[in-house]
ZAPADO-412210 format. One record per residue (C-alpha): residue in one letter; x, y, z. Coordinates in steps of 0.001 Angstrom, whole numbers, padded with zeros to 6 digits, always signed. Each point is the difference from the previous one (the first is absolute). Layout:
N
AXYZ;...
***
This chain:
374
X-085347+058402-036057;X-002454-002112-002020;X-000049-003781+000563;X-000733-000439-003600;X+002381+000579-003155;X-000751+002834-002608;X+000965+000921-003445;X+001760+002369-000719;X-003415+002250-001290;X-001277-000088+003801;X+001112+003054+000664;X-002227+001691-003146;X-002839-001530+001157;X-000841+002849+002386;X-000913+001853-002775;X-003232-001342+000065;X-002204+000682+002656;X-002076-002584-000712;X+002269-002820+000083;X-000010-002697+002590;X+002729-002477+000086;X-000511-003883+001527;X+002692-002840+000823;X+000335-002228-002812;X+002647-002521-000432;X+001973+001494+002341;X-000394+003811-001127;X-001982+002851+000505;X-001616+000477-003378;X-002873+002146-001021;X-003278-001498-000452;X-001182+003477-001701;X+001379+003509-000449;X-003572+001141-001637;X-003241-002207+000717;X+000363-004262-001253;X-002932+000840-002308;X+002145+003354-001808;X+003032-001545-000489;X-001579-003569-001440;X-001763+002500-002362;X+002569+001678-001227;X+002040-003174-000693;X-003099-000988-002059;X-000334+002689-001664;X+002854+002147+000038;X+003282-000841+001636;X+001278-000766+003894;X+003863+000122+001179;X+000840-003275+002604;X+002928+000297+002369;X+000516-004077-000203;X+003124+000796+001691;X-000287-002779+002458;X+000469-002848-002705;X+002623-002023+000329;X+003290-000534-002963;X+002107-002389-000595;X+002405-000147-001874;X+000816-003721-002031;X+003481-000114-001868;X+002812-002495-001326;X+000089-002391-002969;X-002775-002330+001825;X-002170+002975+000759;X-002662-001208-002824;X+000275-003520+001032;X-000185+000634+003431;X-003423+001839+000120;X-001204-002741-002522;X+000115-002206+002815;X-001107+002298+002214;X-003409+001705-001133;X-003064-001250-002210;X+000374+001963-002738;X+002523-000798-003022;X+002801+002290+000390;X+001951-001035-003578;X-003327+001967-001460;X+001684+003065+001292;X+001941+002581-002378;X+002040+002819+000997;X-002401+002827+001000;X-003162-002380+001180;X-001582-000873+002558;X-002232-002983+001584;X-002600-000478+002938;X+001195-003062+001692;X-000276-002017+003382;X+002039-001402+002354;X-001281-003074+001627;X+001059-002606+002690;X-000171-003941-001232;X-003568-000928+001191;X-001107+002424-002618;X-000537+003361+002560;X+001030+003331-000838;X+003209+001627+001698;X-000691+003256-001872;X-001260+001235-003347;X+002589+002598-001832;X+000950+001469-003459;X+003452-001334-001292;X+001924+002862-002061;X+002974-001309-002692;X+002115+002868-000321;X+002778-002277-001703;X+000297-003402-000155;X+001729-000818+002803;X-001612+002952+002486;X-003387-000159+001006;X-002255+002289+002088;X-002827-001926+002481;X-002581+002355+001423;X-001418-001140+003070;X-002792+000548+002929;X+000813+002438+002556;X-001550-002701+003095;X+002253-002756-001533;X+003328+001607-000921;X+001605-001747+003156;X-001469-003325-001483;X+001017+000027-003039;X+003120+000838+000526;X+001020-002510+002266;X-001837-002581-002906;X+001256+001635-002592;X+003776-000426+001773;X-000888-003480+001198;X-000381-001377-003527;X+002898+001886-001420;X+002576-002284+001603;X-000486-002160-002835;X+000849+002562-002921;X+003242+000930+001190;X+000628+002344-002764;X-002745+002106+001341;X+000140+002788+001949;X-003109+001679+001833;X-000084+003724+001514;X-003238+001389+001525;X-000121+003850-000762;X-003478+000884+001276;X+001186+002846+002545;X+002156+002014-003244;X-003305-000469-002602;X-003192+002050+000032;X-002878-000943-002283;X-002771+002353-000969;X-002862-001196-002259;X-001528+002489-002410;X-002998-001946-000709;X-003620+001121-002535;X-000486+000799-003706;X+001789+003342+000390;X+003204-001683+001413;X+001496-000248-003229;X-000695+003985-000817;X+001063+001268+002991;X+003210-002204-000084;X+001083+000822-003707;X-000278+004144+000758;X+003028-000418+002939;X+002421-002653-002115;X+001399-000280-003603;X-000069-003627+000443;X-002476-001023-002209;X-002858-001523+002620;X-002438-001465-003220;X+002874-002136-001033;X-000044-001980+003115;X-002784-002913-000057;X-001988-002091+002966;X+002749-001500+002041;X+002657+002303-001813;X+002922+002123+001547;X+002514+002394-000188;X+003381+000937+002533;X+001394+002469+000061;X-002539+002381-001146;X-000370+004180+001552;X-003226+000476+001183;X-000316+003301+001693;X+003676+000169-000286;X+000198-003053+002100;X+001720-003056-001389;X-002756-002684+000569;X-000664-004092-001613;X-003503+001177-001388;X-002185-003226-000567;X-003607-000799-001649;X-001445-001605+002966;X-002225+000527+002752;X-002851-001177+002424;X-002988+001900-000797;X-001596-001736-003156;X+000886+003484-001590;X+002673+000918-002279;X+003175+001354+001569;X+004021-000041+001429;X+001569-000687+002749;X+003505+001686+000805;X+002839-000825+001730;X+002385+002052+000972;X+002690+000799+002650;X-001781+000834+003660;X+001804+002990+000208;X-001331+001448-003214;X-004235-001193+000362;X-000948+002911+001734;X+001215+002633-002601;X-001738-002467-002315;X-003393-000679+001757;X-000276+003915-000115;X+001075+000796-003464;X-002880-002688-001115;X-002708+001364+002518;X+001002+003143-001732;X+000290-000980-003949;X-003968-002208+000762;X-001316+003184+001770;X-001985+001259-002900;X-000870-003634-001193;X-002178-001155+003213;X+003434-001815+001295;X-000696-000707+003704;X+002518-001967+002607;X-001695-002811+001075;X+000467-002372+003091;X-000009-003693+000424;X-004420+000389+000895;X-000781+000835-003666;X+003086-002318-001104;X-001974-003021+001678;X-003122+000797-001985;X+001227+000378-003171;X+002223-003422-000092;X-003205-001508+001633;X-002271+000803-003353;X+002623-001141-001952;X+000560-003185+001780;X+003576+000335+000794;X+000927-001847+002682;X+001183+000977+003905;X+002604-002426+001901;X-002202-000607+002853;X-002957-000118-001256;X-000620-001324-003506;X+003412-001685+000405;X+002110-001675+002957;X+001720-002899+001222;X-003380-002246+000163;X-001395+001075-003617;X+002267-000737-002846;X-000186+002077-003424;X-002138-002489-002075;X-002517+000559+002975;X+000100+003436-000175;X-000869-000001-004125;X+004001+000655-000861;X+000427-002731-002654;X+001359+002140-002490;X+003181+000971+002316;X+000323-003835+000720;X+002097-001445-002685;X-000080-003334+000804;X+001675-001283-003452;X+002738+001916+000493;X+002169-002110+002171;X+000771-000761+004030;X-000628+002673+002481;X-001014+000279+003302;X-003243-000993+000573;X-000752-001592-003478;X-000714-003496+000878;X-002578+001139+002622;X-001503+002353-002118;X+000205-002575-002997;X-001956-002713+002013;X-002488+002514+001297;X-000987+001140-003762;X-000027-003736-000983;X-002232-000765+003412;X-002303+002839-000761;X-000390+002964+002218;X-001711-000395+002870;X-000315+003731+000681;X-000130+003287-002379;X-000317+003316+000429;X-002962+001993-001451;X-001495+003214-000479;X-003289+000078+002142;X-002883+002939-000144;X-002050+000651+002986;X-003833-000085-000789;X-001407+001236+003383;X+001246+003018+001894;X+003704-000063+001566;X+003738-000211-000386;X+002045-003286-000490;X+003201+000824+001934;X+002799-002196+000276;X-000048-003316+002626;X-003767+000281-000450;X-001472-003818-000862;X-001436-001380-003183;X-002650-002345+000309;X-001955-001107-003286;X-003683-001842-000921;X-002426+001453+003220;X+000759+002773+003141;X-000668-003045+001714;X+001170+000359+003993;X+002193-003649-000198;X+001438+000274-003556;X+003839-000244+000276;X+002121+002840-001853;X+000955-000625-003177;X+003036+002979-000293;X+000773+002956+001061;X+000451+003592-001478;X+003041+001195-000736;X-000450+003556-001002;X-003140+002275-000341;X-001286+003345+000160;X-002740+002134-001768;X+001590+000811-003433;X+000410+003404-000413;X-000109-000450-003386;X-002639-002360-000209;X-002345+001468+002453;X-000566-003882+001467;X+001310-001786+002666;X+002427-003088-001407;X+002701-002365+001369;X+002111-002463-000735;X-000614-003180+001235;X+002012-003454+000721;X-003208-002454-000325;X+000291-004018-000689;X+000055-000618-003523;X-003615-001291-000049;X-001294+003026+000859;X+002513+001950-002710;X-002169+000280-003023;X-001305+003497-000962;X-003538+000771+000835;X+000586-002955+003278;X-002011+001527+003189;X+001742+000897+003048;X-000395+001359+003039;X+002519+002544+002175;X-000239+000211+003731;X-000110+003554+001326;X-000104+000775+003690;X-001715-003510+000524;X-002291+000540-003312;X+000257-001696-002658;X-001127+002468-003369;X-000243-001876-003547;X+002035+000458-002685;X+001520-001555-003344;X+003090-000820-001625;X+000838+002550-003202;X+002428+000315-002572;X+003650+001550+001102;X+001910+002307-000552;X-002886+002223+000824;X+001555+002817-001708;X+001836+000632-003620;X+001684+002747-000623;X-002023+001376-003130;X+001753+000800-003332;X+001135+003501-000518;
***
């Protein structure tokens, strides 16, 4: 028997003969089913079907429900209506992130919190820790009974609306439905995603994902719809510069660092972390992270060191990357980049150490890609 967890869509995956599964948080998850390259393609440019099944829920209810994730995340919860949805961190009181997450209000006093698959253990034991002090709320963690799939690119929305009457147009950015039959599977269909395309992600009981993950497949088949593994799912949140716990966010690099203001309501009252993050905004940031290009031939991967002004042999780093590849997109190799804030400003020269080389490059605009108007 596997050391590692799996969805409940594991089993399916041997229909691919291609696919090649890694550990990741704790499960065996498929990098690929097709090629990295295919399936970021198709997402692009036609549609891809995620098995996200290893996401953590949780579910938030009681008469301080609202009150008690105000004090709890960044973002400002009493925004919320019925049916919406917000990106939203947790973080500890220096400022550091326990976890970023989407908060679902499905009523006003029940809530939905969509967490990391690595930090489900974590956050659970801080989301319990500071519910001691909203008695009236109670907490249950429901990971193991919800699967997710994410039906992600600009034919998403076609290929959804031929296999439900629920009308899929009506349902904006951020939007969702329960209770909806997809496939003849009841299913909370929502507007969201992490690709930088248009798309849904659906959650639904784990007993009835695999009947759904194939009616999909089968419904995109003549539409370019390809499954698609975590490889191509890396890529594509990369160019859109969406952010990975780990990398572009962690304990040691708070959201303002990491170019979140907008999910930072600071005005909005007391939470955790607010008077940290408060006095580093006021302070100024000492470090951001940026979008970097690299000018000479190579790959910025992530750990590799930033150093700016000269290749010089004694010049101290200056940051570090956090995430990079060679766009498939794009055709060029980019990164993100946690750099001192000196050395911030678009255009600034840096340099990225590769196997004991350092090869030039420049800091450029982010997100490096836009999903086009259609």
């Amino acid at each position: 028997m596997s050391q590692w967890k799996r969805t409940p869509i594991f089993p399916l995956y041997a229909d691919f003969a291609a696919v090649k599964c890694i550990p990741f948080g704790g499960w065996e998850m498929p990098v690929q089913f097709v090629s990295i390259q295919k399936e970021h393609e198709a997402v692009r440019s036609h549609a891809g079907l995620f098995d996200v099944s290893h996401m953590g829920e949780v579910m938030v209810t009681g008469p301080k429900a609202e009150a008690y994730l105000q004090h709890m995340t960044t973002n400002d919860v009493e925004r919320l209506e019925d049916g919406a949805a917000q990106y939203s961190l947790l973080c500890y009181p220096d400022g550091g992130v326990v976890d970023d997450l989407l908060v679902y209000r499905l009523a006003k006093d029940e809530f939905m919190l969509v967490i990391n698959a690595s930090n489900i253990e974590k956050d659970w034991a801080w989301l319990n820790e500071h519910a001691a002090a909203f008695p009236e709320v109670s907490l249950k963690e429901v990971s193991e009974s919800t699967a997710l799939l994410a039906l992600q690119g600009p034919k998403a929305a076609d290929i959804l609306s031929r296999v439900t009457s629920y009308p899929i147009d009506s349902l904006k950015s951020f939007q969702f439905a329960r209770d909806v039959s997809v496939c003849e599977v009841p299913a909370l269909v929502s507007r969201t995603g992490y690709t930088g395309e248009d798309g849904f992600e659906l959650y639904t009981a784990s007993q009835d994902a695999p009947a759904l993950w194939q009616a999909l497949l089968a419904a995109g088949s003549g539409d370019g719809l390809l499954p698609a593994g975590l490889g191509a799912r890396d890529t594509l949140r990369f160019e859109a510069r969406l952010p990975l716990y780990g990398q572009e966010l962690s304990a040691a690099i708070s959201p303002l660092e990491a170019g979140l203001q907008p999910f930072v309501k600071l005005d909005k009252g007391e939470f955790i972390g607010r008077s940290a993050l408060l006095e580093q905004k006021q302070a100024g940031l000492k470090r951001k992270l940026v979008g970097i290009e690299l000018l000479d031939r190579g790959i910025p991967r992530c750990g590799y060191s930033v150093y700016a002004g000269s290749a010089a042999p004694d010049a101290s780093p200056v940051g570090a990357v956090t995430t990079g590849t060679l766009s498939p997109t794009l055709g060029r190799a980019i990164g993100l980049a946690l750099v001192d804030a000196e050395h911030a400003g678009l255009g600034q020269a840096l340099w990225v150490e590769i196997r004991g080389k350092r090869l030039q490059a420049r800091v450029v605009p982010t997100p490096f890609y836009k999903r086009p108007k259609r």
